[in-house]
N, CA and C atoms as a LAMMPS dump frame, in Angstrom:
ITEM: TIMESTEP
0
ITEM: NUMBER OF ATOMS
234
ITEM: BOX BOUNDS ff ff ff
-5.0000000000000000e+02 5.0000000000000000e+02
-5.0000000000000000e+02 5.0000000000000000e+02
-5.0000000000000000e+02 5.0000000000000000e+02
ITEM: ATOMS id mol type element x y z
1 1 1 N -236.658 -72.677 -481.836
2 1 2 C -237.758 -73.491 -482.261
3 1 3 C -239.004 -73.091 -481.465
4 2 1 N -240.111 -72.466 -482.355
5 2 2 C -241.315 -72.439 -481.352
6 2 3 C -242.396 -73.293 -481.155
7 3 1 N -242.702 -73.397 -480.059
8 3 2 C -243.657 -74.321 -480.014
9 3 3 C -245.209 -74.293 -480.145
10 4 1 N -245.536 -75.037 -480.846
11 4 2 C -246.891 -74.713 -480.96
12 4 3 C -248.213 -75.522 -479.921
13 5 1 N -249.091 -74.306 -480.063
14 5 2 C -250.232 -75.154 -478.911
15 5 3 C -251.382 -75.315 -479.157
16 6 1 N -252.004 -76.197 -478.36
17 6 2 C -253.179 -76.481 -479.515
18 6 3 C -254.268 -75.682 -479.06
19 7 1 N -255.099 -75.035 -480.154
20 7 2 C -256.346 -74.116 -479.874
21 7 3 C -257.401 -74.387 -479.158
22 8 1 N -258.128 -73.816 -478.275
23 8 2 C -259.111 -74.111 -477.715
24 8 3 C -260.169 -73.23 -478.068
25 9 1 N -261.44 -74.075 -478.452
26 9 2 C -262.811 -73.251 -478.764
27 9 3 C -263.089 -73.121 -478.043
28 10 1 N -264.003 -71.799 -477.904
29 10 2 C -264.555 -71.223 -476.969
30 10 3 C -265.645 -71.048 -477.673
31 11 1 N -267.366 -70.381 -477.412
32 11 2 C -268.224 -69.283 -477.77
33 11 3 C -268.535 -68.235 -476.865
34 12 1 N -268.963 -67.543 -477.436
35 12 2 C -269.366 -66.089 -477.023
36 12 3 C -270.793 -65.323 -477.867
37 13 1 N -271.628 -64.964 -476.892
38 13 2 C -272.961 -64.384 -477.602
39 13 3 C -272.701 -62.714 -477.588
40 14 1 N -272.758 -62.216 -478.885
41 14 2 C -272.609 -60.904 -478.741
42 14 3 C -273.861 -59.916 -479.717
43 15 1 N -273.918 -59.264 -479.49
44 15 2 C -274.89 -57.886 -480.959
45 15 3 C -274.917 -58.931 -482.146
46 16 1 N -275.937 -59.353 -483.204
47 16 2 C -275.697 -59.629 -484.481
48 16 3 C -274.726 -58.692 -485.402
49 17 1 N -275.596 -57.225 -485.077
50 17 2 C -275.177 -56.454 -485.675
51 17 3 C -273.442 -56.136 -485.905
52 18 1 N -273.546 -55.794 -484.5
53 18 2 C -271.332 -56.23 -484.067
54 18 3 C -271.039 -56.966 -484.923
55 19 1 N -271.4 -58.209 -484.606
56 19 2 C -270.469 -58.897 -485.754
57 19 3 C -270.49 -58.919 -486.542
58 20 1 N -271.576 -58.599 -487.163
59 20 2 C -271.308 -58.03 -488.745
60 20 3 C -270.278 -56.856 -489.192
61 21 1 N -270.323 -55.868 -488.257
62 21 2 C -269.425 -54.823 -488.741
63 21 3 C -267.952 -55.492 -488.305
64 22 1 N -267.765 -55.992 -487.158
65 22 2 C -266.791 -56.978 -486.785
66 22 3 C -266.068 -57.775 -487.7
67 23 1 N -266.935 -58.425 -488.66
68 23 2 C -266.845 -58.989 -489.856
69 23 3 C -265.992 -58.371 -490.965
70 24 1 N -266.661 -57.12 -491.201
71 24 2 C -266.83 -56.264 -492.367
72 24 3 C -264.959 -55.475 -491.864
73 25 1 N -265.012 -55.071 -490.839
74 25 2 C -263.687 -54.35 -490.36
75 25 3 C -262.581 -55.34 -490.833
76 26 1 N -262.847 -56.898 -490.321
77 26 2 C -261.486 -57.419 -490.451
78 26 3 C -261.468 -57.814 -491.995
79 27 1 N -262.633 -57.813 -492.165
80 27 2 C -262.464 -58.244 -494.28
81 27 3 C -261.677 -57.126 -494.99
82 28 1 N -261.703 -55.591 -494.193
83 28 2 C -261.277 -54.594 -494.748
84 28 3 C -259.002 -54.743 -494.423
85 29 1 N -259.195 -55.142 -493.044
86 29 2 C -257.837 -55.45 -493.094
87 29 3 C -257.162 -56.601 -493.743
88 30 1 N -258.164 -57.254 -494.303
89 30 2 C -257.273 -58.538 -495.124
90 30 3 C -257.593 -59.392 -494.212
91 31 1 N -258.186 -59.722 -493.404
92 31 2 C -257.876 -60.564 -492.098
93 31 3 C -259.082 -61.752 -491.664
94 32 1 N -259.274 -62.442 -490.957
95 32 2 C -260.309 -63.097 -490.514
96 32 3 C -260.254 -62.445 -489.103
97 33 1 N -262.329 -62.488 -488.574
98 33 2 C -262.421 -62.277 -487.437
99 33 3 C -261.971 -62.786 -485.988
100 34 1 N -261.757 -64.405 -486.594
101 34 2 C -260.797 -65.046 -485.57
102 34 3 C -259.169 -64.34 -485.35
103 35 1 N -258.706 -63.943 -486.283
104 35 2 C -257.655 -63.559 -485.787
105 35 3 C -257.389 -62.583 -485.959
106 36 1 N -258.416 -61.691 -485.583
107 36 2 C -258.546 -60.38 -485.067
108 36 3 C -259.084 -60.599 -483.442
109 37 1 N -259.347 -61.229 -483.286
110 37 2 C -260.045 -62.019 -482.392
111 37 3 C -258.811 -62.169 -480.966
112 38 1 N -258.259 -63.027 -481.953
113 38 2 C -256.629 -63.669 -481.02
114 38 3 C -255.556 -62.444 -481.078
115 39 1 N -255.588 -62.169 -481.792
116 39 2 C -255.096 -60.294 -481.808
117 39 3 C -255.5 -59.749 -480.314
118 40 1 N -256.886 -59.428 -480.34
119 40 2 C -257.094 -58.413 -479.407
120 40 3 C -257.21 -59.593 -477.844
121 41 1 N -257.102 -61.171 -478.289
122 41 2 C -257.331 -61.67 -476.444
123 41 3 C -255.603 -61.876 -476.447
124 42 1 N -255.021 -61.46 -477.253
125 42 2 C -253.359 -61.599 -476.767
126 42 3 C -253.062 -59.735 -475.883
127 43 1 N -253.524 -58.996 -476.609
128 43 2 C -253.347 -57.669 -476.292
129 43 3 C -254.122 -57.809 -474.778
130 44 1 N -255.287 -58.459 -474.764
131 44 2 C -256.039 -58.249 -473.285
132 44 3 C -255.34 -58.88 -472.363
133 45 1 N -254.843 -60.42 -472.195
134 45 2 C -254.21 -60.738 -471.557
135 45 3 C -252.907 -60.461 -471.253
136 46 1 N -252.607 -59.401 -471.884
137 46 2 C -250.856 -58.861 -471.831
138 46 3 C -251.064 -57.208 -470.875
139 47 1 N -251.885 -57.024 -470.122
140 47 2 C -252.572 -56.134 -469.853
141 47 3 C -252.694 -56.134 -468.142
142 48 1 N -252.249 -57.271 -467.808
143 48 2 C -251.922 -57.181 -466.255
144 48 3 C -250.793 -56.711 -465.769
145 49 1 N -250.86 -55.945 -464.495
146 49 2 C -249.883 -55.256 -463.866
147 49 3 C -249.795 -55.798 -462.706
148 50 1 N -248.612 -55.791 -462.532
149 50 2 C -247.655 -56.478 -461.365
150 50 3 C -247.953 -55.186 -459.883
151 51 1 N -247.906 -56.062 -458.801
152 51 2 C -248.036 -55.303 -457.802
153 51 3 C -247.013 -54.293 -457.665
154 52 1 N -245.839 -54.693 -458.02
155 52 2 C -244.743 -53.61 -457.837
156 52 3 C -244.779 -52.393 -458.636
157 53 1 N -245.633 -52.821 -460.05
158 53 2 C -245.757 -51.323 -460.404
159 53 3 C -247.221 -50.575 -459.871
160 54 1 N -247.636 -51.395 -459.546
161 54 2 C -248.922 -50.493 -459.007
162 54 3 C -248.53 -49.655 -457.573
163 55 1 N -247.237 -50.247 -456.956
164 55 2 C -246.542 -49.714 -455.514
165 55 3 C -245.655 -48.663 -456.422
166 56 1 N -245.18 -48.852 -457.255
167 56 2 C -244.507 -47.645 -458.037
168 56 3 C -245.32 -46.353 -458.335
169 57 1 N -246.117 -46.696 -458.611
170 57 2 C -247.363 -45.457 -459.33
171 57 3 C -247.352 -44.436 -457.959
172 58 1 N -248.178 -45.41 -457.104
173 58 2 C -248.583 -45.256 -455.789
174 58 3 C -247.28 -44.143 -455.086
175 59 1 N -246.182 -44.4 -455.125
176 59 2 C -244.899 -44.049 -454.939
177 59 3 C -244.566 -42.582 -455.532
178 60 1 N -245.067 -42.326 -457.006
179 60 2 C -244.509 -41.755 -457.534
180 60 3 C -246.123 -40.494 -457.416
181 61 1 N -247.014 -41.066 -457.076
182 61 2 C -247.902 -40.021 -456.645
183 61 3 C -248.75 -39.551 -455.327
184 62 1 N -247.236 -40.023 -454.537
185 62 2 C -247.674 -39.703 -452.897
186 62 3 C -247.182 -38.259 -452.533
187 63 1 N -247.207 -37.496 -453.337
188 63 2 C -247.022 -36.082 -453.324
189 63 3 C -248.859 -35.426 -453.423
190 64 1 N -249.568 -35.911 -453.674
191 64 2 C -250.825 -35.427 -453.969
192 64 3 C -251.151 -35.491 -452.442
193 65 1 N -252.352 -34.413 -452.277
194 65 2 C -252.305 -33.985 -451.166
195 65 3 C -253.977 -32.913 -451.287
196 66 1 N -255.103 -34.086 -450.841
197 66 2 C -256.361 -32.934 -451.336
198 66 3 C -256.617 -31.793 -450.052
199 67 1 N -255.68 -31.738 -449.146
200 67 2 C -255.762 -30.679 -448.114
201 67 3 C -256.405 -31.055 -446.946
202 68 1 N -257.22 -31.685 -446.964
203 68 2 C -258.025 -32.223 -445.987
204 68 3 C -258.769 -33.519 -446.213
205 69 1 N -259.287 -33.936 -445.122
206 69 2 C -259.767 -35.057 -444.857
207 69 3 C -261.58 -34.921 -445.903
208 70 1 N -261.676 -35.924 -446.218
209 70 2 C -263.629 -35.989 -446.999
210 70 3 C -264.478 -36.966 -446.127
211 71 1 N -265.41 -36.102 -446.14
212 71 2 C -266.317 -36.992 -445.489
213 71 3 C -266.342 -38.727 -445.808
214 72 1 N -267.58 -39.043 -445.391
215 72 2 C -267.97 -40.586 -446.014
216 72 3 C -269.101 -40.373 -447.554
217 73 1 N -269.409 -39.533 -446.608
218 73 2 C -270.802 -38.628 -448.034
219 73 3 C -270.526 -38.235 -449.144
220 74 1 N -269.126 -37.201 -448.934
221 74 2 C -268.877 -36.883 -450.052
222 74 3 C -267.74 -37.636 -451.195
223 75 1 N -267.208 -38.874 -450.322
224 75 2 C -266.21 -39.638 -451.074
225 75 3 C -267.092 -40.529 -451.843
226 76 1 N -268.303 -40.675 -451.746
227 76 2 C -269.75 -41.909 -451.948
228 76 3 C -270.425 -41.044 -453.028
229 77 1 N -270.056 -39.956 -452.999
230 77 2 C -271.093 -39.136 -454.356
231 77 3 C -270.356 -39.008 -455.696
232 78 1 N -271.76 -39.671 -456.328
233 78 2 C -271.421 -40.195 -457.97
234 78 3 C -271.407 -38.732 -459.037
C-alpha cells in the first residue's frame, strides 16, 4: 500500500522565454510542466552521495601521483 503525501507549493522566478519552451517540450512529451517538474526535483534530490562513496572514489584514485608538490600560485590559477 503506498502512501500518499500531500503537495507543497512552492514558486520560482525563471526566463519567460524558458518557460515557454519548457512549456512547449513537455506538451511535446504528452506531459505537464509540473510533472516534468517533479520528474526532474525527484532525479535532483536522488543525487546525493554518501560519504563512504566519496572515501571510495578517493580510495580507488590514490594511485594518482602529479610528481611533485604545486605551488600556492599555481594551484589558485584559473
Amino acid at each position: 500500500m503506498s502512501v500518499t503525501r500531500p503537495m507543497k507549493n512552492i514558486t520560482f522566478s525563471a526566463d519567460e522565454n524558458k518557460i515557454e519552451l519548457a512549456r512547449e517540450v513537455a506538451r511535446s512529451e504528452q506531459r505537464t510542466l509540473n510533472d516534468a517538474f517533479r520528474d526532474w526535483l525527484d532525479w535532483y534530490a536522488s543525487r546525493r552521495v554518501s560519504r563512504a562513496e566519496i572515501e571510495a572514489l578517493f580510495e580507488k584514485l590514490n594511485y594518482a601521483d602529479a610528481g611533485r608538490k604545486f605551488t600556492r600560485d599555481e594551484m589558485n590559477e584559473r
